[in-house]
DOROMI-599567 format. One line per field, with one value per residue (C-alpha): residue number from 1; residue in three letters; x, y, z. Coordinates in nm, 3 decimals. Example, Ala and Ser with C-alpha at 12.3 -4.5 7.8 and 13.67 -1.06 7.14 Angstrom:
# DOROMI-599567
i c(1,2)
aa c(ALA,SER)
X c(1.230,1.367)
Y c(-0.450,-0.106)
Z c(0.780,0.714)
//
This chain:
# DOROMI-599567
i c(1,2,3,4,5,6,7,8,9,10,11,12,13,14,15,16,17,18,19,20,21,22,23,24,25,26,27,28,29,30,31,32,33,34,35,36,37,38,39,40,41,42,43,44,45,46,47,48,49,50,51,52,53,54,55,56,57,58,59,60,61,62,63,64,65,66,67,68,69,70,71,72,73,74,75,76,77,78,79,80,81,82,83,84,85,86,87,88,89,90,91,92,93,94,95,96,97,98,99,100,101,102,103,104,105,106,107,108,109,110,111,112,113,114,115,116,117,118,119,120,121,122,123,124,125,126,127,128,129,130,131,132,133,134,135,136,137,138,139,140,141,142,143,144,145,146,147,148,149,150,151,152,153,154,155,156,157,158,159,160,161,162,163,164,165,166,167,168,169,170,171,172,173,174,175,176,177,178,179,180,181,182,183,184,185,186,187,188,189,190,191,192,193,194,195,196,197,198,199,200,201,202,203,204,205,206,207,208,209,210,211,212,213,214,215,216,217,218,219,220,221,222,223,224,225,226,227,228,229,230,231,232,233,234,235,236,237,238,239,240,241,242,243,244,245,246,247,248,249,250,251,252,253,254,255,256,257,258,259,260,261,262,263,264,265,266,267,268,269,270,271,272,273,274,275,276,277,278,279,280,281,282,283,284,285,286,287,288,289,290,291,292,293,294,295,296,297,298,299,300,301,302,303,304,305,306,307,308,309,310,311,312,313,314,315,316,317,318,319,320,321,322,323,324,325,326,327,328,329,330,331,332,333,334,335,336,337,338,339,340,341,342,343,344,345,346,347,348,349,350,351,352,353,354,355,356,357,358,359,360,361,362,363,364,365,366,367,368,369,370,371,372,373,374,375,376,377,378,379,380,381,382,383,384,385,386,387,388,389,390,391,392,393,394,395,396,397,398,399,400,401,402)
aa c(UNK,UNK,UNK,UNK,UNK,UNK,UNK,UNK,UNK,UNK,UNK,UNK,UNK,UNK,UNK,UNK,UNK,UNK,UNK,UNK,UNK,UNK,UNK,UNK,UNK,UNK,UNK,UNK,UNK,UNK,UNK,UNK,UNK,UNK,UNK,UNK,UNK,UNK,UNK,UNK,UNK,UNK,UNK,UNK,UNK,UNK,UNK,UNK,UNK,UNK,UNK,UNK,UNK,UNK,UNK,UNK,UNK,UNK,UNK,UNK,UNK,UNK,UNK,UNK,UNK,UNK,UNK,UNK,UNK,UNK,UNK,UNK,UNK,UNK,UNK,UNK,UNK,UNK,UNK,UNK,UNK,UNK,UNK,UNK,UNK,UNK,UNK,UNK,UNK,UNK,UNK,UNK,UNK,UNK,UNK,UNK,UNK,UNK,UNK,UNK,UNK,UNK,UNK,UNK,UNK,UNK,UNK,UNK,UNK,UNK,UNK,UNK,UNK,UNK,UNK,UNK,UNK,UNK,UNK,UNK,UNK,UNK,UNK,UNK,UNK,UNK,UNK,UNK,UNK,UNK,UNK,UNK,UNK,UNK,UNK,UNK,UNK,UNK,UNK,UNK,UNK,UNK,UNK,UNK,UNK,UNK,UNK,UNK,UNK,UNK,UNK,UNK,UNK,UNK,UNK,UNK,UNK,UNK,UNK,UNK,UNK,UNK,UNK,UNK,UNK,UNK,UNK,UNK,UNK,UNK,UNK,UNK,UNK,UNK,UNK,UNK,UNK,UNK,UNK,UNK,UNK,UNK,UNK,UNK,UNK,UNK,UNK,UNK,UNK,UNK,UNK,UNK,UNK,UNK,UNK,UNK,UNK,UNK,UNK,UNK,UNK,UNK,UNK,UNK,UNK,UNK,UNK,UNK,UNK,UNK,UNK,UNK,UNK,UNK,UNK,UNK,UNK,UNK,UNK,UNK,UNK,UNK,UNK,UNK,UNK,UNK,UNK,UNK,UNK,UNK,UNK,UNK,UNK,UNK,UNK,UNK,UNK,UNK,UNK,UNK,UNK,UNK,UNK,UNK,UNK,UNK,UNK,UNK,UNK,UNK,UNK,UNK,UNK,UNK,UNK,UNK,UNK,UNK,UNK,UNK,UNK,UNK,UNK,UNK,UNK,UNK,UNK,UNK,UNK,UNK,UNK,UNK,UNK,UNK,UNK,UNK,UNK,UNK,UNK,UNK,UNK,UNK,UNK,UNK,UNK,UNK,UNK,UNK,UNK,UNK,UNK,UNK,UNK,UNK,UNK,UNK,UNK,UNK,UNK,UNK,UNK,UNK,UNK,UNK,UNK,UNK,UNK,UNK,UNK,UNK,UNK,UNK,UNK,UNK,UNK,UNK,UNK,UNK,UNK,UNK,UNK,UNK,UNK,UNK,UNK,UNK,UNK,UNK,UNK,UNK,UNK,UNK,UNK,UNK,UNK,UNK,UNK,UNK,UNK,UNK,UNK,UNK,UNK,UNK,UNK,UNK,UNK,UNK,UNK,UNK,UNK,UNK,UNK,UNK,UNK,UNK,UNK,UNK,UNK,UNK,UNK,UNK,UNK,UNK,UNK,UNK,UNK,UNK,UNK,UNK,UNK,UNK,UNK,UNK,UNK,UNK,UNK,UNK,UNK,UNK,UNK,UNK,UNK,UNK,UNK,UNK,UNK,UNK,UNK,UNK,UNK,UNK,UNK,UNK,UNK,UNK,UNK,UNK,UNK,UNK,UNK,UNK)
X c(0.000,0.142,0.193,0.053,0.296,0.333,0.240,0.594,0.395,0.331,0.683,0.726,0.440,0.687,0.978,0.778,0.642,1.043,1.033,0.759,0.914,1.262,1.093,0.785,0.919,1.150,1.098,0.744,0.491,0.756,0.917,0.784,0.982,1.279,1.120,1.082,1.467,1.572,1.324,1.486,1.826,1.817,1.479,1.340,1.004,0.716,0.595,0.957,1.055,0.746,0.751,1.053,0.797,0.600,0.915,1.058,0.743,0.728,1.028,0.843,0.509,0.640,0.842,0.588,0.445,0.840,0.893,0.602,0.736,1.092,0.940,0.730,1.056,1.285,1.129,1.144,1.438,1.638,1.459,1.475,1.847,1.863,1.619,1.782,2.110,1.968,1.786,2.060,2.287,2.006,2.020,2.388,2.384,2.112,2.277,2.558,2.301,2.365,2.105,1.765,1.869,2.104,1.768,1.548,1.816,1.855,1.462,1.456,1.658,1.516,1.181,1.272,1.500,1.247,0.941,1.170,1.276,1.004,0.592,0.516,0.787,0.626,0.329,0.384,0.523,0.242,0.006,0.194,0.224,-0.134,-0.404,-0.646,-0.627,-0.487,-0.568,-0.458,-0.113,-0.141,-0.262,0.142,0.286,0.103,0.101,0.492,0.521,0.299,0.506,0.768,0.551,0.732,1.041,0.920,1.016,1.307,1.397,1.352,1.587,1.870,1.828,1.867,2.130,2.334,2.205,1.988,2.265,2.436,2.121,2.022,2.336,2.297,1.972,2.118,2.368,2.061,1.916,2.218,2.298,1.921,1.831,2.013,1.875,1.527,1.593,1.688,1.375,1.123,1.328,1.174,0.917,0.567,0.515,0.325,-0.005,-0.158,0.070,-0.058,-0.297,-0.492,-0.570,-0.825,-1.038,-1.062,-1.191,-0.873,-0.976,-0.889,-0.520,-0.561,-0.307,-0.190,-0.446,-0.706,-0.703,-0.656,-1.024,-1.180,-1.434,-1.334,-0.990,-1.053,-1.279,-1.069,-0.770,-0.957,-1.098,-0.735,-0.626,-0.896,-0.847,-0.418,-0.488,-0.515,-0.235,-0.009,-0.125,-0.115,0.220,0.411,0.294,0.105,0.435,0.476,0.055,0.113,0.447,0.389,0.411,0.083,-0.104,-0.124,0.233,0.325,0.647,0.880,0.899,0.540,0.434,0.618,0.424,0.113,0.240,0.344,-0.022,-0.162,0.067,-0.006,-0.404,-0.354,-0.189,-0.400,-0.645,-0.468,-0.462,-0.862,-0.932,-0.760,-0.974,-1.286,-1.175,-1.157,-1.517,-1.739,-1.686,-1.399,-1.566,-1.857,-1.611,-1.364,-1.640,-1.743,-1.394,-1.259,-1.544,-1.467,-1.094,-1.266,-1.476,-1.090,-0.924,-1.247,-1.155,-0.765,-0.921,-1.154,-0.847,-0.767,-0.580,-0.353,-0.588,-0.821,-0.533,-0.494,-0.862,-0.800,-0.534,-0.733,-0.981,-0.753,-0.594,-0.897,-1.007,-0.672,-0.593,-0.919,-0.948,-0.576,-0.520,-0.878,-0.755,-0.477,-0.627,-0.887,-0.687,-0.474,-0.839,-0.994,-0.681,-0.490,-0.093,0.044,0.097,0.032,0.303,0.244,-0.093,-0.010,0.248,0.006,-0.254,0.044,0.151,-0.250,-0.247,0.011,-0.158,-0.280,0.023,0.240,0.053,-0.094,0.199,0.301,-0.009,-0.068,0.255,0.127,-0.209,-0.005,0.232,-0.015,-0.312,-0.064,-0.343,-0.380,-0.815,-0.906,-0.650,-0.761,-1.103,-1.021,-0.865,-1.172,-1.387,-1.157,-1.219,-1.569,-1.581,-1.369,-1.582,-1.813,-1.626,-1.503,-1.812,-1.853,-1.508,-1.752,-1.549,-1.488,-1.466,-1.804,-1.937,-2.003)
Y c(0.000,0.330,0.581,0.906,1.204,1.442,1.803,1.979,2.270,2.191,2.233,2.533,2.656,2.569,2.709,3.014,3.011,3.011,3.283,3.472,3.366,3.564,3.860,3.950,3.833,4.120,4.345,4.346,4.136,4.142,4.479,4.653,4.496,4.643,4.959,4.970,4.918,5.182,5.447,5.334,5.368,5.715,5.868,5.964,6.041,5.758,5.914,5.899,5.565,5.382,5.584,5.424,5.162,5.362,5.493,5.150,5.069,5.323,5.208,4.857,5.016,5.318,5.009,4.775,4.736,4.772,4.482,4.270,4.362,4.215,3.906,3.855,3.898,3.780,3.511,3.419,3.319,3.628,3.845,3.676,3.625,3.990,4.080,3.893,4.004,4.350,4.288,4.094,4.448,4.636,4.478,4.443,4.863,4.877,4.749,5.006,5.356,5.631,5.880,5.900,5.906,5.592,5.448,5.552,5.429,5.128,5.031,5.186,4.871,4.653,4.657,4.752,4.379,4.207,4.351,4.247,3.913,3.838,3.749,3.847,3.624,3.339,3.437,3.434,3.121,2.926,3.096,2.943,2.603,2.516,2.497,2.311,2.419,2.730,2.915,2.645,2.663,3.029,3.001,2.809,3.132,3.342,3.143,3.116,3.529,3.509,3.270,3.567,3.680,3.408,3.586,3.848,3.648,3.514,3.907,4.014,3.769,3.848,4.247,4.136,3.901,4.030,4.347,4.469,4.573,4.217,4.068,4.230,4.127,3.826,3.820,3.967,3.697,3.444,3.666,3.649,3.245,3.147,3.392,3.167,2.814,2.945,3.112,2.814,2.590,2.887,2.920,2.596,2.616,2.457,2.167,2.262,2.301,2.005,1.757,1.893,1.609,1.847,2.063,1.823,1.888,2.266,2.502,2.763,3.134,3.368,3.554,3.923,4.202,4.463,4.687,4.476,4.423,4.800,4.857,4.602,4.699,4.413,4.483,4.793,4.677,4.392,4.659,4.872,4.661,4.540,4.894,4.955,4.645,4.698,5.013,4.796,4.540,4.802,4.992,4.682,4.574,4.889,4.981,4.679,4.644,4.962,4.999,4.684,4.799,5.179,5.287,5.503,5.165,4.834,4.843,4.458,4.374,4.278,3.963,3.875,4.131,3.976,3.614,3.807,3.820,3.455,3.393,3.621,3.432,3.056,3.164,3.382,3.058,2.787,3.005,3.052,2.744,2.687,2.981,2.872,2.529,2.694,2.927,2.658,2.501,2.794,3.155,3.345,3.665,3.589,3.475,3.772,4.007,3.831,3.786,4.149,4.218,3.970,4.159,4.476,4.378,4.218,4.617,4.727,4.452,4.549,4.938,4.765,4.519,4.613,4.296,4.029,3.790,4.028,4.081,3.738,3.747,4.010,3.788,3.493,3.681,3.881,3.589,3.430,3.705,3.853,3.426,3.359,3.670,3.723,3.394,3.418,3.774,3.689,3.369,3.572,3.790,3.498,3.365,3.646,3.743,3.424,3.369,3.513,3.879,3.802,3.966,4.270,4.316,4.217,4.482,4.762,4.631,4.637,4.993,5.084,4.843,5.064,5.395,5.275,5.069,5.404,5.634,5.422,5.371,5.786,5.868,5.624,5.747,6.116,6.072,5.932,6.196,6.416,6.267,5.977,5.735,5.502,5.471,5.672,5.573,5.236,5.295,5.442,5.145,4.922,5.132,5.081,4.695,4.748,4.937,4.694,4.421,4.631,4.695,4.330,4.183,4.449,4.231,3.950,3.685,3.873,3.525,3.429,3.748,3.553)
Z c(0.000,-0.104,0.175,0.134,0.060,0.378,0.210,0.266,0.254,0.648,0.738,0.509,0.788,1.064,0.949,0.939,1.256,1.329,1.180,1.355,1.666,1.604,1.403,1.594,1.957,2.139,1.884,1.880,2.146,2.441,2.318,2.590,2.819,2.616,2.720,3.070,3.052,2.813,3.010,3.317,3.220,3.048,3.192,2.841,2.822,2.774,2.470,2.315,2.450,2.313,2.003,1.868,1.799,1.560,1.400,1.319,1.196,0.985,0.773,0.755,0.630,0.359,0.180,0.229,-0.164,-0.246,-0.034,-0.152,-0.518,-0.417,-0.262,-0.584,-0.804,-0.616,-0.409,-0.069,0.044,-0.099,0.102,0.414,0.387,0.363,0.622,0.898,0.827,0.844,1.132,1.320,1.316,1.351,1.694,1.803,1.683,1.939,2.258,2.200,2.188,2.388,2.255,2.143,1.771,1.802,1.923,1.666,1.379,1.518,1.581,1.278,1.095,1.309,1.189,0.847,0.801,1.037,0.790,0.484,0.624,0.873,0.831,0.475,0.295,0.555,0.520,0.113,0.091,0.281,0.052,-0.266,-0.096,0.075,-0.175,0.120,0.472,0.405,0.767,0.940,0.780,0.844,1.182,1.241,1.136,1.315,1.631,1.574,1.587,1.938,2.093,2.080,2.408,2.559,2.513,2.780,3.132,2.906,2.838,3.199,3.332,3.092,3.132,3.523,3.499,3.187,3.098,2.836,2.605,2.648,2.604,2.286,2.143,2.199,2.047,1.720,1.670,1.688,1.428,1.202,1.241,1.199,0.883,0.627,0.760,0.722,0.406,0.247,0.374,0.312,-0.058,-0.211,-0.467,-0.469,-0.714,-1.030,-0.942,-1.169,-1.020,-0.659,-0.523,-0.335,-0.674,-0.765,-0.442,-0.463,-0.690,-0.790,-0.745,-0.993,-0.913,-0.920,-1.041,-0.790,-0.979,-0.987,-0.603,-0.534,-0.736,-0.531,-0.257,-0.044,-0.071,0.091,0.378,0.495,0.477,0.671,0.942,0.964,1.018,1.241,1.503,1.468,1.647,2.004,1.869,1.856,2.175,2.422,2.258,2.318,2.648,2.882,3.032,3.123,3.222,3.464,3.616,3.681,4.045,4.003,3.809,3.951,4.029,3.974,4.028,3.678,3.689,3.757,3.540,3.280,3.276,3.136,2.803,2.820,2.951,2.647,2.385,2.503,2.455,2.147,1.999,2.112,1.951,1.624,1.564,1.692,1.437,1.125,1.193,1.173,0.889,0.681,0.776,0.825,0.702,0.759,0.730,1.022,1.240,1.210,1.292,1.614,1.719,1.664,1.895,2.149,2.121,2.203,2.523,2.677,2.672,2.822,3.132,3.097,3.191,3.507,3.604,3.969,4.079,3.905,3.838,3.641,3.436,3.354,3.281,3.041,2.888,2.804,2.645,2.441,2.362,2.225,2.078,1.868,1.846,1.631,1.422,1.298,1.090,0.939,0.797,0.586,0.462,0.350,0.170,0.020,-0.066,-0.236,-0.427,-0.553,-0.522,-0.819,-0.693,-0.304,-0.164,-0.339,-0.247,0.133,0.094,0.008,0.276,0.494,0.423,0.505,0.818,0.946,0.956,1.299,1.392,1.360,1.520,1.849,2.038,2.007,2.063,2.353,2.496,2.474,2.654,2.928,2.952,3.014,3.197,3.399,3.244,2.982,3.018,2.804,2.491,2.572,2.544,2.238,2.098,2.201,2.034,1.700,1.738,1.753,1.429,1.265,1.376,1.128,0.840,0.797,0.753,0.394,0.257,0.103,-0.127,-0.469,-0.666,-0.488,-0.322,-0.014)
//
């Protein structure tokens, strides 16, 4: 009896969780850890300390389309070769700053080599390889990039024991040893897609141009709702560290502090992979709304939280809310819009996305400054999931409208 051929695309899904994991970790769901420890060394302001996270993004979103153009030319692996290794002394520049714009330059190429290097090329190459199951495979990368939370009690106890400058080092020698292995596993091509068994079972949508998306209605609401619900991503990532730490907040100690962004990564990808189940059994679109909204109603508990174990409350249900809804977003996107110009497309989605991911954190950071609160930005934020929770369910199937 012939044994059935394991779909490589799975471990192509894997390796770029892998990649999530060293791209989207620090730097991103645990980088507010990084934070604490720069504000505490040089007593910059919160709204300039957590901005840096909004100006590194910023490279990552004005070169976005570029960089989707380069992955489609290029391919894969090129660009995550030369992401890493961008992002690797990106990092080793950043544990020798001194000054706010040694900070901002290297944060700066830090997210611009992580953005090159990091999710999209993943995220691409699972789209070319999965033809069935496609959020699930995409739920593995995701969840990969929020395991990175796990990095936070990992972070704490380096900055204690080493440093944060030794420790950051470190991390960007990791960076630079592991971007060529998973450049050359995320590098390998699909088979053609008449000798792919799993062609037969599934009905191949049609693969739009760049221009073609751009004219699209639903192109424009799933960007939008994605825009919309980043807005809390990218305020809770820059600054829950510093919102459960603060002497004149709930003043947890570090290191327990730190295990709520472990807690909020184990349920965010737990459900990750629960979401990109159902996104491939019942519709994607539905179940985004309901689950943007169910990301909403956790920041209004973070504002209520008055004791540790509210805040872990608020963890679970932002992690099942953020865990559900992200995976059935792309796959949606690699759904309605085929594989042939993906990256491009994600890139100009991206470069929209981050309207909101820019401006948050600063803006987060500002209300603070001056009302020694983060309530009312955070009720802001909530209010932005809501909306998107309303937008997404206008981004009906193009090659269906469904």
């Amino acid at each position: 009896m012939k044994k059935k051929k394991i779909n490589f695309g799975w471990i192509i899904s894997i390796t770029g969780g892998i990649n999530g994991f060293i791209s989207s970790g620090p730097t991103f769901f645990a980088s507010s850890t990084i934070f604490r420890a720069v504000e505490d060394e040089f007593g910059w302001s919160r709204t300039l300390v957590s901005g840096v996270a909004s100006f590194g993004r910023f490279g990552g979103a004005l070169f976005g389309p570029i960089e989707g153009w380069l992955i489609d030319r290029f391919g894969v692996g090129k660009m995550v070769f030369i992401g890493f290794s961008l992002a690797g002394l990106g990092l080793i520049y950043f544990s020798f700053i001194q000054k706010p714009v040694h900070y901002y330059i290297s944060f700066f190429l830090i997210a611009l080599g992580f953005s090159i290097g990091g999710f999209t090329p993943s995220i691409t190459a699972v789209n070319s390889w999965m033809t069935k199951n496609k959020a699930t495979a995409m739920s593995i990368v995701i969840g990969g990039s929020v395991l990175g939370g796990f990095s936070a009690p990992i972070l704490v106890w380096g900055m204690e024991s080493l440093g944060w400058r030794s420790t950051m080092f470190i991390f960007g020698m990791i960076t630079l040893i592991l971007g060529p292995v998973t450049a050359i596993i995320l590098n390998k091509k699909p088979p053609i897609e008449k000798n792919d068994p799993d062609i037969k079972t599934v009905k191949i949508n049609k693969d739009f141009t760049t221009n073609e998306a751009l004219k699209n209605s639903s192109f424009w609401s799933l960007t939008l709702g994605h825009m919309f619900v980043n807005a809390s991503l990218s305020a809770i990532m820059a600054h829950i560290f510093l919102y459960l730490t603060d002497s004149n907040g709930l003043n947890i100690q570090p290191e327990i502090a730190s295990t709520i962004i472990p807690i909020m990564a184990v349920f965010s990808l737990i459900f990750h992979i629960v979401g990109g189940i159902l996104g491939d059994i019942y519709s994607k679109r539905l179940l985004s709304s309901i689950f943007i909204s169910v990301q909403g109603i956790s920041i209004i508990i973070l504002i209520f939280a008055n004791s540790f174990y509210s805040i872990m409350f608020f963890a679970v249900i932002w992690g099942i809310g953020y865990g559900v809804r992200t995976p059935l977003i792309h796959a949606m996107r690699g759904e309605y819009f085929g594989k042939k110009h993906f990256a491009t497309i994600t890139g100009f989605s991206s470069m929209i996305v981050a309207i909101s991911m820019v401006s948050t954190p600063i803006l987060v950071g500002r209300y603070y400054d001056i009302y020694k609160s983060y309530d009312g930005a955070f009720l802001i934020v909530s209010t932005l999931c809501f909306l998107s929770s309303l937008v997404i369910l206008f981004a009906r199937n193009p090659n269906t409208n469904k």
